[in-house]
Structure formats: structure tokens, C-alpha cells
C-alpha positions in Angstrom: 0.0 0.0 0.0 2.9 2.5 0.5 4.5 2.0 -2.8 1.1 2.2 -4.4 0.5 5.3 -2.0 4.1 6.7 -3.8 3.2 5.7 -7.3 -0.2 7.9 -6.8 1.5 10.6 -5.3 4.6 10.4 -8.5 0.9 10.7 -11.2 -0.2 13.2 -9.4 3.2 15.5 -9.2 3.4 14.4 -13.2 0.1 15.5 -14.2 0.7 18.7 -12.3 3.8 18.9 -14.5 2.2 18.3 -17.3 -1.1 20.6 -16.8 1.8 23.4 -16.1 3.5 23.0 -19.0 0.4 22.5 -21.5 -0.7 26.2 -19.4 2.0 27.7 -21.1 2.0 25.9 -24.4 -1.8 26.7 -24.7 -1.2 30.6 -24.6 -2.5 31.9 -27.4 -4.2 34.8 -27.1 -2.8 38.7 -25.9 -4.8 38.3 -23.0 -3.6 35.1 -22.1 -0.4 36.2 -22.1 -1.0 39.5 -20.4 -2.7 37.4 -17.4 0.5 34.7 -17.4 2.9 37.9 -17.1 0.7 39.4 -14.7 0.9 36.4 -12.7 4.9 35.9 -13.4 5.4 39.6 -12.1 3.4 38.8 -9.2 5.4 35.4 -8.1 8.8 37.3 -9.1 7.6 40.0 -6.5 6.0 37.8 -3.9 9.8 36.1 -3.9 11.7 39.0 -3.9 9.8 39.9 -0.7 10.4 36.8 1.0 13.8 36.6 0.0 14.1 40.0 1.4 12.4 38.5 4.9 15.0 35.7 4.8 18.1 37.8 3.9 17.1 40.1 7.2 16.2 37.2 9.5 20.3 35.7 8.4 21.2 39.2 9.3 19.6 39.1 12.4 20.8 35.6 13.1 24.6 36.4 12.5 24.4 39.3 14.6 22.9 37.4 17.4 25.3 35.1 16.5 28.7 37.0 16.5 27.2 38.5 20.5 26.8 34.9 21.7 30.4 34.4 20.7 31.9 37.6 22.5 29.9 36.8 25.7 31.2 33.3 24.8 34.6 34.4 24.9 33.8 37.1 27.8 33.0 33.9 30.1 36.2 32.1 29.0 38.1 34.7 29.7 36.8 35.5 33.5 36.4 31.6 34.1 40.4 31.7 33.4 40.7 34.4 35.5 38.7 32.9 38.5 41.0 29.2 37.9 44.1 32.0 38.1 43.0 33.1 41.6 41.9 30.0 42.8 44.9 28.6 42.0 47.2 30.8 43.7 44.7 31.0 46.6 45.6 27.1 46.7 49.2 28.2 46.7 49.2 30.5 49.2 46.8 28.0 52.0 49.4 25.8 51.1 52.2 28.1 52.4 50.7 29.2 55.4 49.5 25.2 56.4 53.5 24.8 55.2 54.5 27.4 58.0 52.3 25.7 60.4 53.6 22.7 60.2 57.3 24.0 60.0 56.6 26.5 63.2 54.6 23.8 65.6 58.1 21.3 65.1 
């Protein structure tokens, strides 16, 4: 039943081919041809819009993008820091349990 479902659905997208392309091939007529460029004008302008929409939203995107990566970078930065100063604060306990021990022999 599913190939038969995907042989149906392959007619269909062919006979939709097909009934697009006799469309065009039929023109014969002024008018006919005035309505299929009126209706050519009106996709080309209906994807120049949404392209439009999609080129800002990328925009958008990249720029949100490119913050994430400094505040990305801002955090690595100040995590490296705090690992610094824990470190050396590790260090410096050390020292002091160091002169502890050394002082109480």
C-alpha cells in the first residue's frame, strides 16, 4: 500500500507537470499572455519579498550570533581568570599550612 500510495502521489506531481507546462504551451491569445505575465510579475515580486524576509532574518541571526560568541569568549576569559585566583589562593593556604607545620616542630 505505501508504494502504491508513492506511485499515486509520483501521477499526481506528473500530471501537475504536465497541466503546467500545456498552461504555457496553450497561450494563445494577448490576454492570455497579459494574465501569465501578470501572474509571473506577481510570483517574481512575492519572492523577492520573501527573500528580502529571509536575507534580514540571516542578518539578524549572524548578529545574534557573533554577541553569543563575544559573551562566549567574555566567560572564558573571566572563568580563566577565577582558575588564576583560585589557584594561587591554593598556593598560598598551602604556604601558610606549610608554615604551620614547620613552626609547631
Amino acid at each position: 500500500s505505501a508504494q502504491i500510495a508513492d506511485l499515486q502521489q509520483k501521477l499526481l506531481d506528473a500530471d501537475n507537470g504536465d497541466r503546467a507546462k500545456q498552461r504555457w504551451d496553450s497561450i494563445a491569445t494577448i490576454l492570455e499572455a497579459k494574465c501569465a505575465l501578470k501572474y509571473l510579475l506577481g510570483e517574481l515580486v512575492s519572492s523577492k519579498v520573501q527573500e528580502s524576509k529571509l536575507q534580514s532574518g540571516l542578518q539578524q541571526s549572524q548578529a545574534s550570533c557573533s554577541d553569543v560568541q563575544k559573551m562566549l569568549m567574555e566567560e572564558r576569559n573571566h572563568i580563566a581568570e577565577m582558575e588564576a585566583e583560585f589557584q594561587n589562593q591554593i598556593l598560598v593556604q598551602e604556604q601558610q599550612h606549610q608554615e604551620k607545620v614547620n613552626h609547631s616542630l
